[in-house]
N, C-alpha and C positions, 0 to 999 in steps of 0.2 A: 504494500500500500504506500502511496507519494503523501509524504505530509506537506501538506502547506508550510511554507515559510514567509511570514509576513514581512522580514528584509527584502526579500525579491520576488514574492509573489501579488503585492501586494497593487491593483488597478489606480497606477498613476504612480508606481513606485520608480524616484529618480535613479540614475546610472550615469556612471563616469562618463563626461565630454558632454553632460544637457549644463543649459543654462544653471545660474542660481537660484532666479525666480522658479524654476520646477523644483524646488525644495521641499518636499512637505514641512507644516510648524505644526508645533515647537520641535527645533532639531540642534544639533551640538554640531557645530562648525568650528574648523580650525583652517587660521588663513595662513598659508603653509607658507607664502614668503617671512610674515613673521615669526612663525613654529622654527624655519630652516635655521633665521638670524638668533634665535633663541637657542637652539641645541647646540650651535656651532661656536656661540658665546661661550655657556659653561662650558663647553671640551676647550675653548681656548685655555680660557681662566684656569685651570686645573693643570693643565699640559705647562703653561709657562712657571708653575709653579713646583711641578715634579709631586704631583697630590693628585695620588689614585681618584677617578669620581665612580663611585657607586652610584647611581641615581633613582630615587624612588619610586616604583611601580604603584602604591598607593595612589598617587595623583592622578595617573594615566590606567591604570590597568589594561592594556592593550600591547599585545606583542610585535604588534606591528611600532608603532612609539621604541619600544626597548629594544628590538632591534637596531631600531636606525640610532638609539641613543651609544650603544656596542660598537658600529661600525665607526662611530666617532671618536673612541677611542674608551670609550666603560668598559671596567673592567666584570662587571656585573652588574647585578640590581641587587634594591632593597625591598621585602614586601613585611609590611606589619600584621599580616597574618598566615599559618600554615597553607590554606586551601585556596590564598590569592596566590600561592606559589605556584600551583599544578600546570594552570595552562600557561607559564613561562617556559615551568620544564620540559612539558612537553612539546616546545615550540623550539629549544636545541638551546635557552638560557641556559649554559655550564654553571653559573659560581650566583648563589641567593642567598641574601642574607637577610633572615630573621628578625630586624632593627625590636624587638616586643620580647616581653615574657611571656609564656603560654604553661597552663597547667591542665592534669585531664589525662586519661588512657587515650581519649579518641587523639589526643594534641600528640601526644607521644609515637605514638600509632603511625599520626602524619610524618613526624618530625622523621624515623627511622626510615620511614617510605624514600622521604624526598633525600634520605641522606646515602641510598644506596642509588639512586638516578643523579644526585648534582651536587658539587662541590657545596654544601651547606653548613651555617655558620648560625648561631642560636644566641641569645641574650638570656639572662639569670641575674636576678637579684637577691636570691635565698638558697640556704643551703637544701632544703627540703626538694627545689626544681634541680637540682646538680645530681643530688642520691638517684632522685627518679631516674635523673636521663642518663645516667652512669648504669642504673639495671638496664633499662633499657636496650645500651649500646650491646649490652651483654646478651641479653639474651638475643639481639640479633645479628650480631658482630658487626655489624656499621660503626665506622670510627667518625664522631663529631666534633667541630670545634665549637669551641664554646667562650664569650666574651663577658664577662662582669660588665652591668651597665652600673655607672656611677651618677648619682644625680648632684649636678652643676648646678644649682638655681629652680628648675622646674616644679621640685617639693611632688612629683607623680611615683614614677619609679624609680630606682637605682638608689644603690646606698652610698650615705652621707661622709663616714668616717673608714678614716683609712687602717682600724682594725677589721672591719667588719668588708671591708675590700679582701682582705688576706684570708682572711675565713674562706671567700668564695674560690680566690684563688689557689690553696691549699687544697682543698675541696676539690677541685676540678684533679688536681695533681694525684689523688687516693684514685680515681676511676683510670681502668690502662686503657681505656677508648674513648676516654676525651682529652681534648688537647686545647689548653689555654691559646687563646688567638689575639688576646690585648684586651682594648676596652670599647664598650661603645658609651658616650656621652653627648645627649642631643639638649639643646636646651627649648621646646617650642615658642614658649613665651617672647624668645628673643626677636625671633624671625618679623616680628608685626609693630616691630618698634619703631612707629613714623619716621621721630628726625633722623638724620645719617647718624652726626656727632654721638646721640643718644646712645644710638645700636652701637655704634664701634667701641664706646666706651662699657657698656653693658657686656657685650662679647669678652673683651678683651678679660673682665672679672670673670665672666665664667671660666676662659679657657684658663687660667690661671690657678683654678680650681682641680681643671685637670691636669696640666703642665704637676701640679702638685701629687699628685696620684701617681702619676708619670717616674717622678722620683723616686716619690717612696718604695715601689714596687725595683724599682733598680736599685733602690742601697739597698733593699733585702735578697738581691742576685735574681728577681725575674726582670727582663727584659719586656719589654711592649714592644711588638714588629708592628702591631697595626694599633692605630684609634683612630677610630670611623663617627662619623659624626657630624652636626653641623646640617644646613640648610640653606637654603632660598636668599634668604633674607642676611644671614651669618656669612655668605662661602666667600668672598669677597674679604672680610676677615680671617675665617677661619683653615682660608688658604695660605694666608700670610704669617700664620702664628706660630710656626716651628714646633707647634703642639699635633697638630693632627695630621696624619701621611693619607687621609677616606675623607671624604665626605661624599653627603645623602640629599644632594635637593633632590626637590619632586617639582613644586610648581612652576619652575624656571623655566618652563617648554612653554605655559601658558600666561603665566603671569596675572592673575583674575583678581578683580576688584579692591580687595583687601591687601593685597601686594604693591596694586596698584597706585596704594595710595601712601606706600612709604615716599619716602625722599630715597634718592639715589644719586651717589655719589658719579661724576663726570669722569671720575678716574676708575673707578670698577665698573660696575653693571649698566649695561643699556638693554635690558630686554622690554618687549613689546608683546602687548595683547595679542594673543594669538586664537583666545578661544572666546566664544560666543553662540546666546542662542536666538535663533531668528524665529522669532512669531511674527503672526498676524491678528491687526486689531478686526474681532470679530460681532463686536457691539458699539454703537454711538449712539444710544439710548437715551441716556444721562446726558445732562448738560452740564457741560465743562469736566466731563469725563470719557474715557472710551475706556474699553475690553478687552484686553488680549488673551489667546489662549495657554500660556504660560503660566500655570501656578505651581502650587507646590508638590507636585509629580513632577515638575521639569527644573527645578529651579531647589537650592538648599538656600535658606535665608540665615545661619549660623549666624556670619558673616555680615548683615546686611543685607539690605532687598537689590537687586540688579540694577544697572545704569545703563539708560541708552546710553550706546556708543557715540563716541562725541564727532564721530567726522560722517554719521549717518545723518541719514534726512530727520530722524526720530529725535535726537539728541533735545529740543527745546519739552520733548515731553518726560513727565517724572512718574516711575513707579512709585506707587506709592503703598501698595496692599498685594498678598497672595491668598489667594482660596484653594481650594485642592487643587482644580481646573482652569482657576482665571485668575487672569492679572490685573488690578487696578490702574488706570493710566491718569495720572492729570494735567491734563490738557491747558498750555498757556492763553490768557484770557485775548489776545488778539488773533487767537487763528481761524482763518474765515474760507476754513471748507472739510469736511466731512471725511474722516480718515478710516472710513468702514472699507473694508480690505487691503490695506498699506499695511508693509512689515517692512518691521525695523531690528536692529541687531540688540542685544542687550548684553551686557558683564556680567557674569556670576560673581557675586561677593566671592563664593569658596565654592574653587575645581573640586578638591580630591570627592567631596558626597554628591554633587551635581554631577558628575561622570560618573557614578553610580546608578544613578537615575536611565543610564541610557546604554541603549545596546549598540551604539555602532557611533564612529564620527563618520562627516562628510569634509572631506579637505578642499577645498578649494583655491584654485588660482586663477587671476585674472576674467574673472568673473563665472568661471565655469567647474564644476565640478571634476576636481582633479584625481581623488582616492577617495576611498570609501573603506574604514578601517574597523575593526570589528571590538568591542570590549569588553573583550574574555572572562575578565576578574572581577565586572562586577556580580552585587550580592554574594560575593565570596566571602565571608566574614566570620567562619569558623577558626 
């Protein structure tokens, strides 16, 4: 029996080389001249630095993305959960790293699966997750690395004090099939810190934080080959800081709303929006309001509500509300004509849960649909 597939079965479903306007809305669009300047930026930044870049499949979950993020020069990816890992694996990503703690038989279960198909690398902050995953290794002989996360500032996970660092790392050393890999130390807070001056100066205590860790662990005779870590917002810093040989952005391919509104510095980062979702206004009902079909099925508001794009025709009108299905618009008091089927582009406040939201991007160049990429990983959140 032929199942339907409403990616390409669907009557009026676009395909590579139609215009923009055959779009269906609401859709997730990437404009791939500024995707291209965005991927090719961080692999600069990293490369002129001699600073591994892992880069985070949470944001993108799509193998087609982490490929081309590879071919750039990533040495892997990062994914914050087991079962966002599988279809990277299974798409020929060699080297995945765990950036999360995970507890659980079913976690475990994953963990040894993916650790006999891919170079796999796991986070712990208790001794409790290190015994497990040490029987673990045992009973399936899969050898894993394993990295102590340390918490910098963030107050979420990773331990604070550099006894309780040793603890883990001792720990790892009693299991013969796991093998100490460094540290990972992220801080997210940091990443959303508007002014530049702010962030740089915020950064530079945290990584100071780790630089200390760093020591400690070498005047007691363990070495750190790797500390992985850092972000979007940080890497630019955390490039520079003689602290970290990894970092982990994720949003830097897209740069969405809430990124968008740091300050950035003329001498690091110049990335560009690259992601967006195109609706159409489908009510002018209300007066001095219209409708679009973009709510909160297409749209994550964490972050804030969506911004028209500023170099769109839309741009004079303000989201102002989401409903499951619809979007609130409000409409500036001099415009004098009826905006019932015009689409206009919008910003997601925050990629990583709004690319969750959708099964596939459409890429586009110079007005035409250029790729059509599929998003593996989302609702993977096991």
């Amino acid at each position: 029996m032929n199942l339907w597939n409403p990616l390409q079965d669907a009557p009026g479903r676009w395909k590579v080389g139609d215009p923009l306007e055959n779009v269906g809305t609401p859709a997730l669009l990437i404009d791939l001249q500024a995707f291209d300047h965005n991927l090719r930026q961080m692999a600069d930044l990293a490369r002129r630095h001699g600073i591994a870049l892992r880069p985070h499949a949470k944001a993108h979950k799509s193998t087609a993305i982490s490929r081309q993020q590879i071919e750039q020069g990533a040495v892997g990816i990062c994914c914050q959960k087991l079962s966002e890992a599988y279809p990277f694996a299974a798409a020929g990503v060699r080297s995945i790293h765990i950036s999360n703690e995970f507890v659980g038989k079913d976690k475990l279960a994953m963990a040894m699966d993916l650790a006999g198909r891919v170079e796999l690398s796991v986070c712990v902050d208790h001794m409790a997750q290190i015994n497990a995953l040490g029987l673990a290794t045992q009973r399936s002989g899969v050898a894993l690395t394993v990295f102590p996360e340390v918490d910098i500032g963030q107050g979420r996970c990773g331990v604070s004090d550099a006894d309780a660092l040793m603890t883990l790392v001792d720990g790892i050393a009693r299991h013969s099939l796991l093998q100490f890999g460094g540290l990972q130390a992220f801080h997210g807070g940091l990443q959303h810190i508007p002014g530049w001056a702010e962030r740089r100066q915020a950064t530079l205590h945290a990584t100071e934080r780790v630089a200390q860790c760093v020591r400690f662990l070498e005047s007691r005779g363990v070495p750190c080959a790797v500390v992985t870590g850092g972000g979007t917002g940080t890497a630019e810093f955390d490039v520079a800081s003689g602290v970290y040989t990894e970092i982990q952005p994720g949003s830097y391919i897209f740069l969405d709303g809430h990124y968008g509104a740091n300050e950035w510095h003329h001498g690091g980062q110049t990335s560009r929006h690259s992601l967006f979702i195109v609706t159409t206004i489908m009510s002018t009902a209300k007066p001095g309001r219209a409708v679009c079909d973009l709510g909160l099925k297409g749209v994550a508001v964490d972050s804030g509500l969506p911004g028209p794009w500023t170099h769109d025709a839309g741009s004079a009108l303000r989201y102002v509300a989401a409903n499951d299905e619809h979007g609130v618009l409000e409409l500036p008091p001099d415009l004098d004509r009826d905006l019932l089927g015009e689409r206009l582009l919008l910003v997601p406040g925050h990629c990583d849960p709004t690319v969750n939201l959708y099964q596939q991007y459409t890429g586009f160049r110079d007005g035409k649909v250029a790729c059509l990429w599929n998003i593996e990983s989302r609702g993977l959140s096991q």
